[in-house]
C-alpha positions in Angstrom: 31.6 8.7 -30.9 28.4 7.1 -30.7 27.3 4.5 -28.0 27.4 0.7 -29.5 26.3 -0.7 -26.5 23.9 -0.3 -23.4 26.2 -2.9 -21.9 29.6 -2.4 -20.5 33.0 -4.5 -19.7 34.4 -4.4 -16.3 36.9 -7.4 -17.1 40.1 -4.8 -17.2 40.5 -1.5 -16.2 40.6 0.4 -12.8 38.3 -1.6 -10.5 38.4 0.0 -7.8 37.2 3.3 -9.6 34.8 0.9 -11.9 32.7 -0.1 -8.5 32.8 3.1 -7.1 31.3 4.9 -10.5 29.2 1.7 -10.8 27.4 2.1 -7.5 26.8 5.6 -7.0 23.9 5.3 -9.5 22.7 2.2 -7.7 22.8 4.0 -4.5 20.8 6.9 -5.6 18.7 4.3 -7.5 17.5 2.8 -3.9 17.9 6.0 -2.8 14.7 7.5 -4.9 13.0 4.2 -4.5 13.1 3.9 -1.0 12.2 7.6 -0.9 9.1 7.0 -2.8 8.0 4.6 -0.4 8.6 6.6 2.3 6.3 9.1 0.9 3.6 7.1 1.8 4.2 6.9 5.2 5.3 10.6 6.2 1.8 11.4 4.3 0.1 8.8 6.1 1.0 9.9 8.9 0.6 13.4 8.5 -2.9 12.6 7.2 -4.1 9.6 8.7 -1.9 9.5 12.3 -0.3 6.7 13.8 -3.2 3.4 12.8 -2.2 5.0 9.2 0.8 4.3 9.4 0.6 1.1 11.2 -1.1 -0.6 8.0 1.5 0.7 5.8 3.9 -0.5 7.1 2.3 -4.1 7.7 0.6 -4.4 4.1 4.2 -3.6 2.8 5.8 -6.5 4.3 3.5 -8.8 2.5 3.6 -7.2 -1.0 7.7 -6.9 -0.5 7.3 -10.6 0.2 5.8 -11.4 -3.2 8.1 -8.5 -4.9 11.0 -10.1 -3.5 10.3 -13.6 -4.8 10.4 -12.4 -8.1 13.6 -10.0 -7.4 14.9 -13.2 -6.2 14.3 -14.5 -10.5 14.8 -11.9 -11.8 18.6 -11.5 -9.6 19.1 -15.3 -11.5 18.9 -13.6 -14.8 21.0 -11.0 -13.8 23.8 -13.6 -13.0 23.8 -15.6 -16.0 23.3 -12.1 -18.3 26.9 -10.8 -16.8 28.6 -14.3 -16.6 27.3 -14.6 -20.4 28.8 -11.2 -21.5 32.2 -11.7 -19.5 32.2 -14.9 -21.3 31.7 -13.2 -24.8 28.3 -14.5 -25.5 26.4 -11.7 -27.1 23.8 -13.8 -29.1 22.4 -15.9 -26.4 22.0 -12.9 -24.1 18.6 -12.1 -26.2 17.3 -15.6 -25.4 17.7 -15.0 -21.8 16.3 -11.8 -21.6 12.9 -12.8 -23.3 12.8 -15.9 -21.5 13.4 -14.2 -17.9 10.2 -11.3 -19.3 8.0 -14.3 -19.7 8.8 -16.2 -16.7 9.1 -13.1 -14.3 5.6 -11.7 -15.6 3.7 -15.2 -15.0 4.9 -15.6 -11.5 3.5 -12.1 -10.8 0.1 -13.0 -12.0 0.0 -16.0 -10.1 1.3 -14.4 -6.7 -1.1 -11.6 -7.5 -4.0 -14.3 -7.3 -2.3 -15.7 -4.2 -2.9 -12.6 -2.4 -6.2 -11.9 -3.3 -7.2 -15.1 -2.5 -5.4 -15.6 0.4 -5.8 -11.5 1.8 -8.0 -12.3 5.1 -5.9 -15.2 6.0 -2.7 -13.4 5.9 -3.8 -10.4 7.6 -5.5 -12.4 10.6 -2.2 -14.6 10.9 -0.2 -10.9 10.8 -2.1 -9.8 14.0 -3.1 -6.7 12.5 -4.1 -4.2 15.4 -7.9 -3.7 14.8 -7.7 0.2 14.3 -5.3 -0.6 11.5 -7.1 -3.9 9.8 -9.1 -2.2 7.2 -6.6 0.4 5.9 -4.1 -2.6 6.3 -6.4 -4.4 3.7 -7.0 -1.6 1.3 -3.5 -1.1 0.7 -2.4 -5.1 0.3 -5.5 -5.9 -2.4 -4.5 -2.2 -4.3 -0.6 -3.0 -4.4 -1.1 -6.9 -5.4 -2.8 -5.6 -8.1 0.0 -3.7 -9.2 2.2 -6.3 -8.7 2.6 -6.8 -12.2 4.3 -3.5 -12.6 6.6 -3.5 -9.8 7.9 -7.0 -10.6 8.6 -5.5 -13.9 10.3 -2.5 -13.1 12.4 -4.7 -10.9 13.3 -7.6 -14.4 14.5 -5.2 -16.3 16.8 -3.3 -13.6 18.2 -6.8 -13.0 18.7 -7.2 -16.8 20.7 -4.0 -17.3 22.4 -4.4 -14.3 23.6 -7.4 -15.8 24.9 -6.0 -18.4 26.8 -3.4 -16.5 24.3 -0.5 -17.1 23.2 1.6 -14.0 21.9 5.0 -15.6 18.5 3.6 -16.7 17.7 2.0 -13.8 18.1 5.2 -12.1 16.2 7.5 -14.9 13.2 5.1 -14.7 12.8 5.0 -10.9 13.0 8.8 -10.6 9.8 9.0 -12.9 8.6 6.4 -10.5 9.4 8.7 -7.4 7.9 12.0 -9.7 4.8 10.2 -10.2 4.6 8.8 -6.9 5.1 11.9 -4.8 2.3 14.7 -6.8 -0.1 11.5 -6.8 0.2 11.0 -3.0 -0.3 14.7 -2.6 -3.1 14.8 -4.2 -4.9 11.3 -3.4 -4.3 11.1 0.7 -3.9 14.9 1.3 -6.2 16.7 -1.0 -9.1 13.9 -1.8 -8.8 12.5 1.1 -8.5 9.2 0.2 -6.0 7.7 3.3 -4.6 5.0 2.8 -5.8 3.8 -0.3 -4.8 7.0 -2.0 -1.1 5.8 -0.9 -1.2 2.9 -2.3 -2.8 4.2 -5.7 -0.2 6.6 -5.9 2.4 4.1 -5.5 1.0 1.5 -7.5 0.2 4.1 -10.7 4.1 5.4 -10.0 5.6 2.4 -10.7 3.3 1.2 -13.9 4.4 4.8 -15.7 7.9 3.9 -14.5 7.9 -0.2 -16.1 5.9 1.4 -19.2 8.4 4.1 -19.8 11.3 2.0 -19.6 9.6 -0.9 -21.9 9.0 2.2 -24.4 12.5 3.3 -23.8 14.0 0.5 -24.3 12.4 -0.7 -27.6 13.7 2.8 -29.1 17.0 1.5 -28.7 16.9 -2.0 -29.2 19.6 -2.4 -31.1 22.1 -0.9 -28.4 19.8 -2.5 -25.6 20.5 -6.0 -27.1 17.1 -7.5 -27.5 14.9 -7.4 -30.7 11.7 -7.6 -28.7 10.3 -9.9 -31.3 7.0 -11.8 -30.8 9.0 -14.9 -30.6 12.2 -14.0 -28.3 9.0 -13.7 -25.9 8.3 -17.4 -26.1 10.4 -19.4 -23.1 13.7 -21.5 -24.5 12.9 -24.2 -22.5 16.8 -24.4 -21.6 17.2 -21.1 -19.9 13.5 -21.4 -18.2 15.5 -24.5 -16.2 18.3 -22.6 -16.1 16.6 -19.3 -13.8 14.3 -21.8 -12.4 17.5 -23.8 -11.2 19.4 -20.2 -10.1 16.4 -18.4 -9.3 14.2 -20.5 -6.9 17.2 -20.3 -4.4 17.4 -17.6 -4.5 13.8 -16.5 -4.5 13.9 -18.7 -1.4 16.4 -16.5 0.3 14.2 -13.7 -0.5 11.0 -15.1 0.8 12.4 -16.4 4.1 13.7 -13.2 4.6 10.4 -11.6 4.3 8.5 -14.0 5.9 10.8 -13.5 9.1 9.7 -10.2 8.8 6.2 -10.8 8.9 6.8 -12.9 11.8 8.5 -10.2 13.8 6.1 -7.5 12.7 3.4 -10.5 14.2 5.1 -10.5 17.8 5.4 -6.9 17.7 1.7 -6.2 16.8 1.1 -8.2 19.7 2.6 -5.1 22.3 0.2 -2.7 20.4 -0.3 0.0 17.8 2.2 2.1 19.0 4.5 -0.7 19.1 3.4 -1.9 15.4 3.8 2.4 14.4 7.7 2.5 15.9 8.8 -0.6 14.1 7.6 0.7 10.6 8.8 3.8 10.8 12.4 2.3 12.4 12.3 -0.2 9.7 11.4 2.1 6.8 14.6 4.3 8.0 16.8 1.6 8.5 15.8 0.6 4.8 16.9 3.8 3.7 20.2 3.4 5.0 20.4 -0.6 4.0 19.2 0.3 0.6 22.1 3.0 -0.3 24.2 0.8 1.1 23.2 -2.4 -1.2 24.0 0.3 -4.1 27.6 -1.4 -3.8 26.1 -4.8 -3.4 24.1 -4.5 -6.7 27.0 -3.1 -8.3 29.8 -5.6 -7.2 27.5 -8.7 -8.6 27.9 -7.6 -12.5 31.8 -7.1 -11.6 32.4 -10.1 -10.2 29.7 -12.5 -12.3 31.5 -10.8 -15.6 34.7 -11.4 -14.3 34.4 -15.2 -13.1 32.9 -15.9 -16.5 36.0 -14.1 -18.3 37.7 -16.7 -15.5 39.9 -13.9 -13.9 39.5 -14.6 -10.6 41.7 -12.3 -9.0 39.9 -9.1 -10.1 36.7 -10.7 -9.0 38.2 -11.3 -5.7 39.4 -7.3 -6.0 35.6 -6.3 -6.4 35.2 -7.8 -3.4 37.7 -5.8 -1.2 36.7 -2.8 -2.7 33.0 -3.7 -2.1 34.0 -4.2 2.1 35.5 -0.9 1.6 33.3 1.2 1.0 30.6 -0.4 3.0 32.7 0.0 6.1 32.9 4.0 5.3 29.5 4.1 4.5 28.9 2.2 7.9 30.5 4.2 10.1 29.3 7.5 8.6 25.3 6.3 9.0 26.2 4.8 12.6 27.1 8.4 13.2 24.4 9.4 11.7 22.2 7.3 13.6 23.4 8.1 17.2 23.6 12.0 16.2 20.0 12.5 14.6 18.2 9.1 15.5 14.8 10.4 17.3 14.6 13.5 14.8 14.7 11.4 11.6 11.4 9.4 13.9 9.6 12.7 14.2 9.6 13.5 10.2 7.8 10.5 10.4 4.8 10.7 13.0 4.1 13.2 15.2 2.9 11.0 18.1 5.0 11.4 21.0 4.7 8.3 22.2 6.4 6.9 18.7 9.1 9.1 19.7 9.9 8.0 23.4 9.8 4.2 21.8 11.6 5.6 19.1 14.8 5.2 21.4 14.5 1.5 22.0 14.9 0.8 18.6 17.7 2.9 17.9 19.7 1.2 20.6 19.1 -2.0 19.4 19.2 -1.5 15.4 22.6 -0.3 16.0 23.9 -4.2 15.7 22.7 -4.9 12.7 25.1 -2.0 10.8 28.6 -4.2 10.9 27.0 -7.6 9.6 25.5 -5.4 6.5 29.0 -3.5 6.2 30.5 -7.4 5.4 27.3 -8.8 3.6 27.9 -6.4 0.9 31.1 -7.6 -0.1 31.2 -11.5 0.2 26.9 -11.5 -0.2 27.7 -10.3 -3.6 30.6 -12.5 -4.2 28.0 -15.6 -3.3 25.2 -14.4 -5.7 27.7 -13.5 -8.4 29.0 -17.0 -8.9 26.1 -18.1 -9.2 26.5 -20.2 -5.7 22.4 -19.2 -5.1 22.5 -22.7 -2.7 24.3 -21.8 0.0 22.6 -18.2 -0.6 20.0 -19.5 0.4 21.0 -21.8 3.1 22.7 -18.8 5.0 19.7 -16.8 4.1 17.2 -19.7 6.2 20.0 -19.6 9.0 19.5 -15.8 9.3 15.9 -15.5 8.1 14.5 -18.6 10.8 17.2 -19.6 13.4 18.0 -16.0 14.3 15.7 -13.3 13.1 12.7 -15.2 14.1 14.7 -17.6 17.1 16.1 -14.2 19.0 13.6 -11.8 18.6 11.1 -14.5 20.2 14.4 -15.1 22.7 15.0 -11.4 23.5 11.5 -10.1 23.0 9.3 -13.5 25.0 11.6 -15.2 26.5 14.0 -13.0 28.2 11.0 -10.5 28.5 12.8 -7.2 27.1 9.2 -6.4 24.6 9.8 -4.0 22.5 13.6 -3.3 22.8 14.5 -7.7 22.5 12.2 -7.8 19.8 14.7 -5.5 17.9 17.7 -6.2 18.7 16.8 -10.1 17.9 15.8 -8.5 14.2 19.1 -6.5 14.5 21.5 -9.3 15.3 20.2 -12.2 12.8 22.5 -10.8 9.4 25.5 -12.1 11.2 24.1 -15.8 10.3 25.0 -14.7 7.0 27.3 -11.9 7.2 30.2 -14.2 8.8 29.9 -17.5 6.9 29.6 -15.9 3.5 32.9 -14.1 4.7 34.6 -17.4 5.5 33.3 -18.9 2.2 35.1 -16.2 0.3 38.2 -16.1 2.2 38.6 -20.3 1.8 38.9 -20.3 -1.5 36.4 -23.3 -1.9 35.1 -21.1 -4.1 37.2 -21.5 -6.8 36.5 -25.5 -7.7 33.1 -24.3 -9.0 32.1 -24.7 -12.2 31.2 -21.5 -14.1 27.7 -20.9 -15.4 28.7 -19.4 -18.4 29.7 -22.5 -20.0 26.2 -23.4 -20.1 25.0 -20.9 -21.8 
């Protein structure tokens, strides 16, 4: 039987088997994209050595800044896309989806002017170690330039998330990862080009990934559920309030986040290159494992956001369970994994051995962070499928300020630990929003909301 719809209906049937076949495709999703970025830095460091790598990971933090503020619009489409097909509205669906192109492609532009502007300012406020500084810069003015494409790979996964679909995504960011690994071969190892090769690679990567999927998807319009006509691409002014009301909490929560980071990476910089080296590398592994984990995040949001449209609250509140789950499995198997192969997942990384001898530090201290991620997945999800993006990002400032930035300066300055307090403050801040969003869920408060859908 042919397929009517790119979209799917998670308002009945088996939900626990829905989120599990849901997510794995999210998972190896992140998976491939976080592998793609990783490229760059086993390269760079095979190629370029430990100031390489330093300005990787440093420049990355800054473009994941501006990435993430659009994620954080494009995550408000995503909500009202779901709640609007739970609720059983089909038509408006293609006003929000050419509405959230336009929007999510403008702010890209502009943040991409931001950064150029701004690109000596940031850098010298990020305390970039001087062997790293100009690599650091060659990589932040090549990937703002390509911001445009990774903000728009990121819209439309958002968008067929929303609408329950999680092949796609994946197909598009494996051409992504395809693209990304022969360029950075041939760019940083064969020509040469260090740093700047990375970035090219990864940059041209993603724009045959968003170009591909735009191509893709106007094929199959029809089942994709947007005309792409010339004027579904002009903003209704009502859904432009509507993501800017959602989405601007949420890109909030996103930027604090990321500018907590950049904070952290700025104290760290301070104890030296090696330092600055360990801390990409730890964080770069601890993002793969945070990524295939928030494969069940990004699947649980569609579930739930379709479901508290269709107002059945009780399998929304089932999505949830499931979602703490299977995060706690997935936990304890990478805690495992963690303990058992820590140092040797470093060394694929960088060959310096002083990387590796720090390597431990951060290992012991990361180690706190797993739990708080095994609960955020569950009631994080239940938060941003509601639509509740306030208190999102509320708990995201409490863990993004008060505790990421508050305890690594406590651990790391105050109490004098360097390196090691500098991580575990990092490592212990999600439990600012692990634990609340957990209580908020298990209140019931919840439920006196009113549901977005019924603007739509």
């Amino acid at each position: 039987m042919k397929e009517k719809s790119l979209s799917k209906d998670f308002t009945q049937g088996n939900i626990a088997r829905q989120l599990l076949l849901f997510a794995l495709p999210f998972m190896a999703s992140n998976a491939l994209q976080v592998f793609y970025s990783t490229i760059d830095m086993i390269i760079v460091g095979e190629y370029v050595g430990t100031p390489g790598l330093s300005a990787v990971s440093q420049s990355s933090q800054i473009v994941n800044f501006a990435t993430m503020v659009c994620l954080g619009f494009s995550n408000a489409g995503q909500v009202l896309l779901a709640q609007a097909l739970g609720a059983g509205k089909r038509k408006e669906m293609n006003d929000v989806i050419g509405t959230l192109f336009g929007f999510i492609s403008a702010l890209a532009l502009v943040l991409t002017g931001v950064i150029l502007v701004a690109q000596k300012w940031i850098l010298d406020v990020m305390n970039i170690p001087a062997e790293s500084y100009d690599m650091a810069r060659d990589y932040l003015v090549i990937c703002a330039v390509g911001l445009i494409f990774t903000a728009g790979y990121n819209m439309v996964s958002a968008v067929l998330r929303g609408m329950g679909d999680a092949k796609r995504p994946f197909l598009f960011i494996g051409i992504a990862s395809g693209v990304n690994l022969v360029l950075d071969i041939l760019f940083t190892g064969i020509l040469g080009w260090g740093v700047a090769g990375a970035a090219w690679a990864t940059i041209i990567g993603q724009a045959v990934s968003f170009l591909f999927s735009l191509f893709y998807l106007f094929r199959r319009r029809e089942l994709f559920g947007f005309d792409f006509a010339k004027k579904s691409f002009v903003p209704n002014l009502k859904y432009v309030g509507m993501i800017v009301n959602l989405g601007t909490p949420m890109a909030i929560q996103s930027g604090f986040i990321n500018v907590s980071m950049l904070v952290v990476n700025s104290m760290i910089n301070g104890a030296g290159v090696v330092a600055s080296a360990t801390f990409g590398v730890g964080v770069r592994i601890d993002d793969i494992v945070n990524k295939i984990s928030q494969g069940i995040q990004y699947a649980a949001v569609p579930i739930i956001s379709q479901n508290i449209g269709a107002a059945n609250n009780a399998r929304a509140k089932k999505a949830v369970h499931f979602a703490w789950l299977y995060s706690v499995i997935l936990t304890v198997f990478f805690m495992i994994l963690y303990i058992t192969l820590g140092k040797q997942l470093f060394m694929i990384f960088s060959d310096d051995p002083l990387v590796h001898s720090m390597s431990s530090d951060f290992i012991k201290a990361i180690m706190w962070m797993f739990p708080a991620f095994a609960v955020m997945r569950g009631s994080g999800a239940f938060i941003q499928g509601i639509g509740h993006a306030k208190l999102s990002m509320a708990l995201a400032i409490l863990d993004g300020v008060a505790l990421r930035i508050g305890l690594s300066w406590f651990f790391g300055i105050f109490l004098d630990l360097g390196f090691f307090g500098f991580v575990l403050g990092y490592g212990l801040a999600p439990y600012g929003y692990a634990i609340p969003s957990m209580i908020y869920f298990l209140s019931g408060r919840w439920q006196k909301r009113k549901v977005l859908a019924e603007d739509i």
